[in-house]
C-alpha positions as CSV (number, residue, x, y, z in Angstrom):
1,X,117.4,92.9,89.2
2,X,116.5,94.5,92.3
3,X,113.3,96.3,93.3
4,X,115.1,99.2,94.2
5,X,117.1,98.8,90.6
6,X,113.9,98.1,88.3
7,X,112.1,101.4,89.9
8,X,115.2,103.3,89.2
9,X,115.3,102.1,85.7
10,X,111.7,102.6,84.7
11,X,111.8,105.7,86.7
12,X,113.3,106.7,83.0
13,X,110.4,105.6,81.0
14,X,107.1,108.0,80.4
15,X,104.1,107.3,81.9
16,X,102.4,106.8,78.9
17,X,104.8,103.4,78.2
18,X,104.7,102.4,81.9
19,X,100.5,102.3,81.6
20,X,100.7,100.7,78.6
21,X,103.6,97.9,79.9
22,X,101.3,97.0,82.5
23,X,98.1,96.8,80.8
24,X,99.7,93.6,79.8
25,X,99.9,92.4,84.1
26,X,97.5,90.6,86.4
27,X,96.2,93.5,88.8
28,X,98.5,91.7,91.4
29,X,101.3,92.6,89.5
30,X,99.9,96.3,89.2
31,X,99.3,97.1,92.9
32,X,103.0,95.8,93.6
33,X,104.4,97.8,91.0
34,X,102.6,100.5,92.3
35,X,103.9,100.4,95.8
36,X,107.6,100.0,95.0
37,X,107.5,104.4,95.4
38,X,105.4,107.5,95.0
39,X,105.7,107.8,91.5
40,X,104.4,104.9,90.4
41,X,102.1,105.0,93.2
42,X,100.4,107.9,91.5
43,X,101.0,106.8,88.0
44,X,98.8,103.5,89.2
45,X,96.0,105.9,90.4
46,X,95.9,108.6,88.1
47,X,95.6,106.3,85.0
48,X,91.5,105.4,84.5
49,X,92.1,102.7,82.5
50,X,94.4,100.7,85.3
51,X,92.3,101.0,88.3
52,X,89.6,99.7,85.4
53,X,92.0,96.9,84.8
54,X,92.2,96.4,88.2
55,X,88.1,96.3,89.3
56,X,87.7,94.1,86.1
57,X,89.8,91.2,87.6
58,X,89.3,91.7,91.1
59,X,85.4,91.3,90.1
60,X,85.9,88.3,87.4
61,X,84.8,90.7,84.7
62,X,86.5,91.9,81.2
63,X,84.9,94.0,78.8
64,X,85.0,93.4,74.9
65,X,87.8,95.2,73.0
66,X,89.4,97.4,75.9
67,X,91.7,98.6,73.8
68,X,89.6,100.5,71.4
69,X,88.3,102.6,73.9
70,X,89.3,106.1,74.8
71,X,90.0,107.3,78.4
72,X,86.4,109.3,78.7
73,X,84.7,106.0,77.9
74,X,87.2,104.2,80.6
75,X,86.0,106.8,83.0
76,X,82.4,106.0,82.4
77,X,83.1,102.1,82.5
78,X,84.8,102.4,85.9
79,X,81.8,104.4,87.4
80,X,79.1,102.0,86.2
81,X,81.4,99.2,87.5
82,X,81.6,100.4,91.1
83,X,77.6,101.4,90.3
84,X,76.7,97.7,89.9
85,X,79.0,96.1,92.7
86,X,77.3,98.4,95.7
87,X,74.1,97.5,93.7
88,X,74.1,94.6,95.0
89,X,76.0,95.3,98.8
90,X,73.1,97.6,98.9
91,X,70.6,95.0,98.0
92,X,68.5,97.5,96.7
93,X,66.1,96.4,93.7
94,X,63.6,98.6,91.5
95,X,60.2,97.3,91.2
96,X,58.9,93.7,90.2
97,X,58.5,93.1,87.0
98,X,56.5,90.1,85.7
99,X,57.3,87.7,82.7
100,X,55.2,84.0,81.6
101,X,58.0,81.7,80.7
102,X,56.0,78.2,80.0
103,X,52.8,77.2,78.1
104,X,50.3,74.7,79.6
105,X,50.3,72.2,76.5
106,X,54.7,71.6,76.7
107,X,55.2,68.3,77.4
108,X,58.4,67.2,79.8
109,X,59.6,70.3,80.3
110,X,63.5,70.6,81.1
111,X,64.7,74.0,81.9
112,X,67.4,76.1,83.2
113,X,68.1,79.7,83.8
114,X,71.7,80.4,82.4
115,X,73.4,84.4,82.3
116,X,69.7,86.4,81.8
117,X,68.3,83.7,79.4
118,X,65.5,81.2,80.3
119,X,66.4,78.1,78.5
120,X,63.6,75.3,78.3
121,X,64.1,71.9,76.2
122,X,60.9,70.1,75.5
123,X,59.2,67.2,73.7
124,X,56.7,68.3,70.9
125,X,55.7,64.7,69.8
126,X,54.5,61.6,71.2
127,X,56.6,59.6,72.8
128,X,58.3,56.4,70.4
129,X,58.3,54.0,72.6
130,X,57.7,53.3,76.8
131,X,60.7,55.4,78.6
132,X,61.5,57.8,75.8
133,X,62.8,60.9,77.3
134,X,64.0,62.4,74.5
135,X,63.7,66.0,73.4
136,X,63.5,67.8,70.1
137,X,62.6,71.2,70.6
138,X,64.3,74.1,72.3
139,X,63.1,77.7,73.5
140,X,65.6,80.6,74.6
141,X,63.7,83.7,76.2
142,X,65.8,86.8,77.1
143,X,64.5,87.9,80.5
144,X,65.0,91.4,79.8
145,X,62.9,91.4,76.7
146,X,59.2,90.9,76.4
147,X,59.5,89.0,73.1
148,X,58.9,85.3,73.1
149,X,60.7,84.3,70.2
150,X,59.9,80.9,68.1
151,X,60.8,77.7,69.6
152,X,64.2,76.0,67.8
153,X,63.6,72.7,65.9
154,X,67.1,71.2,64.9
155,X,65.5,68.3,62.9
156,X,66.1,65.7,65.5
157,X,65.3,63.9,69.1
158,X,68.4,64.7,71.2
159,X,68.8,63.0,75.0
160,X,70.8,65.9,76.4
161,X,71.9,69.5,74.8
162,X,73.9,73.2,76.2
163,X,73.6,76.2,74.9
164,X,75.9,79.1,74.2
165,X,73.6,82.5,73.7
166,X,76.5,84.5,73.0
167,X,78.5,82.4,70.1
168,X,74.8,81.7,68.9
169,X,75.5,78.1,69.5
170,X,73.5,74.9,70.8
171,X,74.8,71.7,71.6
172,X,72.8,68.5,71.1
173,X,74.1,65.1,72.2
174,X,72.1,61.9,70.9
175,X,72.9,58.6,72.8
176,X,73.2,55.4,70.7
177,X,74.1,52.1,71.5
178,X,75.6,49.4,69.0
179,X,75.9,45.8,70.2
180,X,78.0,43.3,68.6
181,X,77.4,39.5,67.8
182,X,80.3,38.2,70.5
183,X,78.5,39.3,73.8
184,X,80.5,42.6,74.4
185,X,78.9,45.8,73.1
186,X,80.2,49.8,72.6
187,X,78.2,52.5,72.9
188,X,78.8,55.5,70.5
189,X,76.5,58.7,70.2
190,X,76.5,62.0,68.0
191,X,77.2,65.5,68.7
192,X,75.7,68.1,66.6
193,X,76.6,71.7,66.7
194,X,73.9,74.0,65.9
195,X,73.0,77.8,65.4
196,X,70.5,79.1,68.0
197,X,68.7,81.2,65.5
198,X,68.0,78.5,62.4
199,X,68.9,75.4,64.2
200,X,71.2,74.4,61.2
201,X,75.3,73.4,61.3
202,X,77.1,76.2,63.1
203,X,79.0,77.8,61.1
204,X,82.0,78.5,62.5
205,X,82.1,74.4,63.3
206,X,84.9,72.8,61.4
207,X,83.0,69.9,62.5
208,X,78.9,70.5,62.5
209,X,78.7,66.4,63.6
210,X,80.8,64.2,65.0
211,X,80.7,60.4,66.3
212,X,82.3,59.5,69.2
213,X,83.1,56.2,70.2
214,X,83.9,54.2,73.3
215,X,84.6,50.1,73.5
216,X,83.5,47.7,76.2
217,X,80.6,50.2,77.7
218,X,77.9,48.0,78.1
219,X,75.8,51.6,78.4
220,X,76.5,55.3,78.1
221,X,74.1,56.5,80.7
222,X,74.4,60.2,79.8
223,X,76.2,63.6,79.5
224,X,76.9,67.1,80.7
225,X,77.8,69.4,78.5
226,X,79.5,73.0,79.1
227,X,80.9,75.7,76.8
228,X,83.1,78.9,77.0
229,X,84.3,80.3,74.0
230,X,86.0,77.8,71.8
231,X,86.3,75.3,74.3
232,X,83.5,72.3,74.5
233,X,83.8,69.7,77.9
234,X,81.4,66.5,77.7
235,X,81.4,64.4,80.8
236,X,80.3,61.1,80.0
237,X,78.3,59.1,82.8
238,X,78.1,55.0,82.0
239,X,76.5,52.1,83.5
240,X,78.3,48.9,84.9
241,X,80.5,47.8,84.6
242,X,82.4,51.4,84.2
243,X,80.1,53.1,86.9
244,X,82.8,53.7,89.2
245,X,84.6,55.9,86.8
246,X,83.9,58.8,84.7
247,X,86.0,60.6,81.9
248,X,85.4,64.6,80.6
249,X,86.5,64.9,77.0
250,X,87.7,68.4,75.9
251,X,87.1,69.7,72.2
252,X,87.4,73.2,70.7
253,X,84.5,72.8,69.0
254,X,85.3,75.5,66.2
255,X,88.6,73.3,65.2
256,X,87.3,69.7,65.9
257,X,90.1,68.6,67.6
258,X,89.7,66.5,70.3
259,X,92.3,68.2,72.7
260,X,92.5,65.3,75.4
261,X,90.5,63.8,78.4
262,X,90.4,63.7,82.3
263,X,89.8,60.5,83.8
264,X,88.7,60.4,87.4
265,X,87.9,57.1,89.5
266,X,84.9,58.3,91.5
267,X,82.1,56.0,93.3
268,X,78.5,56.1,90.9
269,X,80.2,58.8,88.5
270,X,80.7,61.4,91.4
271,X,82.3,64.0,89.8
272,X,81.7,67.6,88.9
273,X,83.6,69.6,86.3
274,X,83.6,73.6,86.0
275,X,85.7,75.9,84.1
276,X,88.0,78.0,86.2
277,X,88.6,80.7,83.8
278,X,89.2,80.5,79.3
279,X,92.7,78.4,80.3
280,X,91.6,76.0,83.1
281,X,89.2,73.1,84.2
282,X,88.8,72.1,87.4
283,X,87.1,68.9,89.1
284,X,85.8,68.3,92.2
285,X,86.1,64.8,93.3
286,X,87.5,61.8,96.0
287,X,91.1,61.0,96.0
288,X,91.5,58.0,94.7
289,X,94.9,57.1,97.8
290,X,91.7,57.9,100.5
291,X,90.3,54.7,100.0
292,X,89.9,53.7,103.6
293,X,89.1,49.7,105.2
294,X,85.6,50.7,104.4
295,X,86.9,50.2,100.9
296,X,85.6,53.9,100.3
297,X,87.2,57.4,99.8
298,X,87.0,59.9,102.5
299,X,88.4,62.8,101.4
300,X,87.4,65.0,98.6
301,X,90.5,67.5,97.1
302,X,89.9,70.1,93.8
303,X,92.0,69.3,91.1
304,X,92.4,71.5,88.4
305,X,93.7,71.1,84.7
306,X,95.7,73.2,81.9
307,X,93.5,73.0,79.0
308,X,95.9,72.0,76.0
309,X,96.4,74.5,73.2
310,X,94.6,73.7,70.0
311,X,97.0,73.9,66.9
312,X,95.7,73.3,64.0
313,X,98.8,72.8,61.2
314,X,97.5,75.4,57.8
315,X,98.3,72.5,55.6
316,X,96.3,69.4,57.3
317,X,93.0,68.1,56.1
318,X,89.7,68.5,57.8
319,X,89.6,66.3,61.2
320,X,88.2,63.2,61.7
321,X,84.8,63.1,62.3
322,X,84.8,59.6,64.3
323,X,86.2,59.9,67.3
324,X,87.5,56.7,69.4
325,X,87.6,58.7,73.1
326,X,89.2,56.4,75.2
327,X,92.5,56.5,72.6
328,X,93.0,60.2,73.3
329,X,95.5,61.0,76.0
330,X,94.5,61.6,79.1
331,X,95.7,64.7,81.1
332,X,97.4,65.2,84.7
333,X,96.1,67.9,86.9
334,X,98.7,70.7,87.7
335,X,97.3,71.2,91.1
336,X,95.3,69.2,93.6
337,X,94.0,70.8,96.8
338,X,92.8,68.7,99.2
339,X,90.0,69.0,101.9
340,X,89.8,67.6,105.1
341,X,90.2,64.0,105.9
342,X,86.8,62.5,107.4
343,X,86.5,60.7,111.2
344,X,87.0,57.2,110.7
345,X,83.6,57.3,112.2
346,X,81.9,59.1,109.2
347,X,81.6,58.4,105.5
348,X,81.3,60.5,102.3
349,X,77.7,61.0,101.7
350,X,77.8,63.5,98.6
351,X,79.3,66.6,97.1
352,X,78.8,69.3,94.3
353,X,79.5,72.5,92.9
354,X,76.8,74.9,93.5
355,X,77.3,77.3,90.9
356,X,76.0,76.9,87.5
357,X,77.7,78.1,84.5
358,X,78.2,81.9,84.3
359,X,81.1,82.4,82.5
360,X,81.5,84.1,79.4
361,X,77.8,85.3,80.2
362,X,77.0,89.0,79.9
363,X,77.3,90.7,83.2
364,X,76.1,94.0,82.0
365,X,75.9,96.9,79.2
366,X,76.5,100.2,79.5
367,X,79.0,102.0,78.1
368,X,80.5,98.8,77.2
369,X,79.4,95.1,77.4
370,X,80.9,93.4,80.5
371,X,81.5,89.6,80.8
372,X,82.4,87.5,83.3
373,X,85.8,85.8,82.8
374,X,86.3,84.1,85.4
375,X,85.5,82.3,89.1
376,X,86.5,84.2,91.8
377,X,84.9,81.9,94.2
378,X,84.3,78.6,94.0
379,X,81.0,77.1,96.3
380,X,80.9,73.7,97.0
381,X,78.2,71.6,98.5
382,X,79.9,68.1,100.6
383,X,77.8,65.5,102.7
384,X,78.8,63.1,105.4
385,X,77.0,61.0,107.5
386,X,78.0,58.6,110.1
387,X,79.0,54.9,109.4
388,X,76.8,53.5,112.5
389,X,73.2,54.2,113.6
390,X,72.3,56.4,114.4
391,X,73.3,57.4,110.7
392,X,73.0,61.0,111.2
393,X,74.4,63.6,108.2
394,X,75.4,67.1,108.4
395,X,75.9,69.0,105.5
396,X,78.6,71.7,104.4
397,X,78.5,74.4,102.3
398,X,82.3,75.7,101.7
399,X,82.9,78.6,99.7
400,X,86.8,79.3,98.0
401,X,88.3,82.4,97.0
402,X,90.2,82.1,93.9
403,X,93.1,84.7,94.9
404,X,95.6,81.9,96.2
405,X,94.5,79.3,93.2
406,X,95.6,81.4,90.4
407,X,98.9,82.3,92.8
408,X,99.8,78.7,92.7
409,X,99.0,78.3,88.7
410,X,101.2,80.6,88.0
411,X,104.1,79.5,89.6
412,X,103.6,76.0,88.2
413,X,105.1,76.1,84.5
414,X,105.8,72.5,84.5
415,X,103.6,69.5,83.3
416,X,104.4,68.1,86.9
417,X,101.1,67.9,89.9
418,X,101.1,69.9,92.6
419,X,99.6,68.2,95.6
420,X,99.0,71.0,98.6
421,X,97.2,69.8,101.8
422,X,94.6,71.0,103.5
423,X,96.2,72.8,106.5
424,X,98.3,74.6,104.0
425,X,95.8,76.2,101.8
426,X,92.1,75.9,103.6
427,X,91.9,77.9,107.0
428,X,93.0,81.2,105.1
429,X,91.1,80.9,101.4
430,X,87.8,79.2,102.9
431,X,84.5,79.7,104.8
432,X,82.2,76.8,106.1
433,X,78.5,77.1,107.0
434,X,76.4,74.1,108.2
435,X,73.2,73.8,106.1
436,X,70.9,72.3,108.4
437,X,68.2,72.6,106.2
438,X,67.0,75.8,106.8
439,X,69.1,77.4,104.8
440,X,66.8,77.5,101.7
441,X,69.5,77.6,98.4
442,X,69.5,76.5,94.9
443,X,72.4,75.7,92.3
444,X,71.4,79.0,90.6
445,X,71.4,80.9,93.8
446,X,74.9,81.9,93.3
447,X,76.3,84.1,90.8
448,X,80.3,84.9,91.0
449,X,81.3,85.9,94.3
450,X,77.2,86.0,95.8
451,X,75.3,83.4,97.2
452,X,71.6,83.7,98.2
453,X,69.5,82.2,100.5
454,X,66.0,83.0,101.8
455,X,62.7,81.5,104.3
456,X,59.1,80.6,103.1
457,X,57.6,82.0,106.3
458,X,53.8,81.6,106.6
459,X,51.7,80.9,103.3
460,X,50.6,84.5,101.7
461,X,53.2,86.7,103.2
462,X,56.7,88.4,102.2
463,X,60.2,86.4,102.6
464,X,62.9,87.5,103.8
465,X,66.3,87.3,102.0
466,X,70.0,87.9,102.4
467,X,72.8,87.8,100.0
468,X,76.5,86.5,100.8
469,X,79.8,88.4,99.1
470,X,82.5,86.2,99.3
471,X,85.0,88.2,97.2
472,X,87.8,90.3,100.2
473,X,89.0,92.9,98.0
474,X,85.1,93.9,97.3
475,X,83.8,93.4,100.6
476,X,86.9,95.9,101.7
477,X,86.0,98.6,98.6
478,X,82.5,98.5,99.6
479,X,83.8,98.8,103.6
480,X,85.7,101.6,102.8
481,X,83.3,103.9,101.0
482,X,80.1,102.8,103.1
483,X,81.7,103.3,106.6
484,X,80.6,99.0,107.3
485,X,82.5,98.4,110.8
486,X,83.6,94.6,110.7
487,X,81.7,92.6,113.5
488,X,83.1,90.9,116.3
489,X,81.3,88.3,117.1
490,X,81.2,84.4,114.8
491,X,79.6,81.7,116.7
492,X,81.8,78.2,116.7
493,X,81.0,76.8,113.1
494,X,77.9,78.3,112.4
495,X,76.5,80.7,111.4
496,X,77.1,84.9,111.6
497,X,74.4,86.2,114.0
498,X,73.3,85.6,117.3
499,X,75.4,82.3,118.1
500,X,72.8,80.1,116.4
501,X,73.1,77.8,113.2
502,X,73.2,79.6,110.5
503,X,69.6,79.6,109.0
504,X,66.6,82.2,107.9
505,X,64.9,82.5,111.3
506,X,68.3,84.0,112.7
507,X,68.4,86.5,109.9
508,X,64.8,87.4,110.6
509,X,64.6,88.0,114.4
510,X,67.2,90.4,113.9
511,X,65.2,91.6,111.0
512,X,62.4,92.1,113.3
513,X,64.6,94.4,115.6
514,X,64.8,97.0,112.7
515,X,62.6,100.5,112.5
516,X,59.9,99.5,110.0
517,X,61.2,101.9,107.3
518,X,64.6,99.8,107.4
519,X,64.6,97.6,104.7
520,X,68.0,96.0,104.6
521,X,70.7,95.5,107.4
522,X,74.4,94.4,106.8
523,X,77.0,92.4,108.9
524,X,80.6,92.0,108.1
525,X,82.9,88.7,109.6
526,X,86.4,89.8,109.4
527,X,89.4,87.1,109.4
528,X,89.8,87.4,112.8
529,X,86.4,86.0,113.7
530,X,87.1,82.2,112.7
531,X,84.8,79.8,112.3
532,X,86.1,76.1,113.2
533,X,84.0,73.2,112.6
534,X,84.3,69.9,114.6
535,X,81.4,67.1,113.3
536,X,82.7,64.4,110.6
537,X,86.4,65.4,110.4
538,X,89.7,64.4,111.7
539,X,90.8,67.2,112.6
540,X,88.8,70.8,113.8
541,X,88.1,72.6,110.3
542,X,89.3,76.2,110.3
543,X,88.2,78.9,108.3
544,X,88.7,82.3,107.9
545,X,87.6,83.7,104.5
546,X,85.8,87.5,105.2
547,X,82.2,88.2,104.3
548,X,79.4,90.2,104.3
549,X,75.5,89.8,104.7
550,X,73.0,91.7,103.1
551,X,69.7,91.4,104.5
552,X,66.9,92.0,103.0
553,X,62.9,91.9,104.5
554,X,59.3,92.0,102.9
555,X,60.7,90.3,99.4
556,X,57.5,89.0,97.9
557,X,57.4,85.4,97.5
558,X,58.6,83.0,95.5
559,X,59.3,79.0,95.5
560,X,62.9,79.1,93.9
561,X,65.1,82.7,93.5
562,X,68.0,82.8,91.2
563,X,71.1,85.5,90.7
564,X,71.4,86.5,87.7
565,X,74.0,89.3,86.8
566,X,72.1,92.6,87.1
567,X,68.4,91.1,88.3
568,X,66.8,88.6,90.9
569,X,65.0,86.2,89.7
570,X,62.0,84.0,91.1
571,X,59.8,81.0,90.6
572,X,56.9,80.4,92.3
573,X,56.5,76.9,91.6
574,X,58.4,73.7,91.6
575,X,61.0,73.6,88.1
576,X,59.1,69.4,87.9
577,X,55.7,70.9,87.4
578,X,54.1,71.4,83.9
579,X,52.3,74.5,84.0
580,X,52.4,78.2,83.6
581,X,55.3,79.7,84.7
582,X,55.1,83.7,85.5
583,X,58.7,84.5,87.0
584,X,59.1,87.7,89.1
585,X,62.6,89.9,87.7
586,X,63.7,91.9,90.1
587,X,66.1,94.5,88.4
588,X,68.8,96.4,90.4
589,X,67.9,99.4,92.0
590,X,71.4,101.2,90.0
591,X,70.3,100.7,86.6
592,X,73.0,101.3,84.6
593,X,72.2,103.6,81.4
């Protein structure tokens, strides 16, 4: 059917059933439908609850049971939603407010700072024996409380552990090793799933333990854990002779079924895995056809899986408990996007994801809770150096809207791999910076489509900081309503300002051209101010992805600053030091009610 015929035939429909048709669309599929003619152009954006729909997804965001709520409470969830985005474009933050996180007498402190809660495993007793790194005790603060509440004792020394604040669940993982009497050995460990509040079986855990298993693997070397909703990834790291490999095993953890693995070949277990959204995995990783003379990779690509569906038949028994990994199938990416080939004169020298997990976190509460769902940009850390002395590195940070990914998912429906190369995908859906080491940043400086960085500047006085939208359809509603006038100026692949690198002390000497009472500036780079980048490639690296920079002076300092939903968030002291921690929580300057 036509465009012409379909708006002629639902012309014939009430508005009521055309809102309610496409509450069940992508907000893609919305703003087409709306511009197919007038009428549905004002059906679009006289209903509340669509252009909510709408700001949801184009933020990352959903709220908990939409349907239940009436159109007044729409209106108020669309107003506090546009509240809390220019809260941040403004950069504007209410008073400091103090909190101590860490007592003197913890011992081996490992801690993280994960969607508002300050998560710290720790070891209570003495050590069993010389190297013991083990941990038995776990503390979740709420930043936004003053309560401390009582540290978690699950009953056992774990080696590595996530957490889930809002399914109330924690994750430990204990590493075990079993050798056998003919010279080869397998290492096996237990995974125990546990409530936050009692430490005792989850549960909503079919499975509260289970083994799992691998053959041949002289040594399991460790494990990273993530979590959102139902769906449990562990990424197992060995030792030789499997350390040039690494395999992510996906459970839902509330069935116990063991819904498949991903296998990636990957020099010293160099790979990172991240959730896309509650449907999707992605990996960042070489490709294993890049292998060059040098007998290494040099080219990185995102590859990004369907996670299986988890059926579990009424009439079957409870699932094995003893799982044999390496058995289960392993899975095919659906898409693979590569990056940019490297100079034949430069090597791979490292890469990550900088974000840490946000998803399913809590965004906000107002008139509603309000989640994050999922990524809308994706930032990436990668590292080359040269091959020859002098063996000079440079080091990229790349940051990837999500728009065009989720376009390409959809149109694949088949179990088949979509390979797309670089210079069909990058120069439009990407930005590159060069970190040159002032650029100050931390994995937890980055919080859905916002990126922080910040200076020291001289011992005993204020920082300055900026924060980085990545997100086009936000940076343009903010545009729009503020008056922002894109800039026209980007110098060749650095930075925004002043044809310098891009770095702290170019953000501050036009910080020190501002009227004292000025406490923030913005710039805008449109897509017609490309950045290209020339060092370590084959080929000049384009990029065009639009942001803004929000500037900020005279914030007080702090070692290590991380986003956090609705609050900034600081350290003043190095995360390896055992001592008192008093973070700073900056709240936004919008609170929402």
């Amino acid at each position: 059917m036509s465009v012409t015929a379909g708006a002629l035939f639902t012309t014939y429909f009430p508005n009521e059933v055309l809102v309610h048709i496409l509450h069940h669309c992508d907000c893609r599929t919305i703003i087409r439908f709306s511009r197919t003619c007038k009428n549905f152009y004002e059906t679009v954006g006289q209903s509340t609850s669509l252009q909510l729909q709408i700001e949801l997804e184009i933020s990352g965001l959903e709220i908990a049971d939409r349907f239940s709520s009436n159109g007044e409470n729409y209106s108020s969830i669309l107003k506090e939603l546009q509240t809390y985005r220019d809260a941040w474009l403004d950069f504007r933050l209410n008073p400091e407010v103090q909190e101590l996180t860490l007592h003197p007498t913890i011992r081996y402190p490992r801690w993280n700072l994960q969607n508002g809660i300050y998560i710290r495993g720790f070891r209570e007793s003495e050590k069993e024996y010389q190297g013991d790194t083990r941990i038995d005790r776990i503390q979740l603060m709420d930043i936004y409380s003053h309560i401390v509440p009582p540290t978690l004792d699950c009953g056992k020394k774990f080696d590595d552990y996530a957490v889930d604040v809002s399914q109330d669940l924690v994750v430990l993982f204990v590493n075990m090793r079993e050798s056998s009497d003919y010279g080869s050995s397998s290492s096996y460990a237990y995974v125990h799933m546990c409530h936050t509040a009692t430490g005792l079986p989850h549960p909503l855990a079919r499975l509260p333990t289970f083994t799992i298993r691998f053959d041949n693997y002289r040594k399991l070397a460790g494990a990273n854990i993530i979590i959102l909703g139902s769906i449990l990834v562990i990424k197992f790291a060995g030792g030789p002779p499997i350390s040039d490999c690494c395999l992510a095993s996906i459970w839902d953890w509330q069935s116990g079924l063991l819904l498949g693995n991903i296998y990636m070949e990957a020099e010293d277990n160099d790979v990172e895995v991240a959730f896309l959204d509650k449907n999707h995995l992605f990996v960042y990783s070489t490709l294993s056809d890049s292998v060059t003379e040098f007998q290494k990779p040099n080219q990185v690509a995102l590859f990004f899986y369907r996670i299986p569906a988890s059926i579990t038949p009424s009439n079957q028994g409870p699932p094995c408990a003893d799982f044999q990994v390496p058995s289960y199938p392993i899975l095919i990416p659906i898409l693979v996007l590569e990056l940019p080939k490297l100079h034949d004169t430069y090597e791979l020298n490292g890469y990550a994801i900088m974000s840490e997990p946000y998803l399913g976190g809590l965004a906000y509460q107002g008139s509603a809770k309000v989640f994050h769902s999922h990524m809308t940009t994706i930032a990436l850390y990668l590292w080359v150096k040269r091959r020859t002395r002098p063996r000079s590195g440079v080091d990229y940070c790349v940051f990837v809207n999500t728009d065009r990914i989720f376009d390409y998912l959809l149109e694949n429906r088949t179990h088949e791999t979509t390979r797309i190369p670089w210079s069909h995908w990058g120069a439009t859906n990407t930005r590159w910076f060069t970190d040159n080491n002032s650029l100050v940043a931390c994995p937890g400086a980055t919080c859905g489509s916002r990126f922080s960085v910040w200076d020291f500047g001289p011992q005993n006085t204020d920082q300055s900081m900026a924060i980085l939208e990545f997100n086009p359809r936000i940076i343009g509603r903010h545009m729009c309503s503020s008056g922002t006038i894109d800039k026209t100026t980007v110098p060749e692949g650095w930075g925004p300002i002043l044809g310098h690198a891009f770095n702290m002390d170019n953000l501050k000497s036009l910080l020190e051209s501002l009227h004292l009472l000025q406490e923030t500036v913005t710039e805008v780079v449109g897509r017609d101010m490309k950045t290209f980048i020339h060092t370590g490639f084959e080929e000049p690296v384009e990029s065009t992805l639009p942001y803004m920079v929000v500037i900020r002076q005279d914030i007080p300092r702090n070692q290590t600053w991380y986003l956090q939903s609705n609050c900034l968030v600081g350290f003043p002291v190095s995360r390896n030091l055992v001592q008192n921690h008093i973070i700073s929580v900056f709240y936004l300057g919008h609170p929402i009610q």
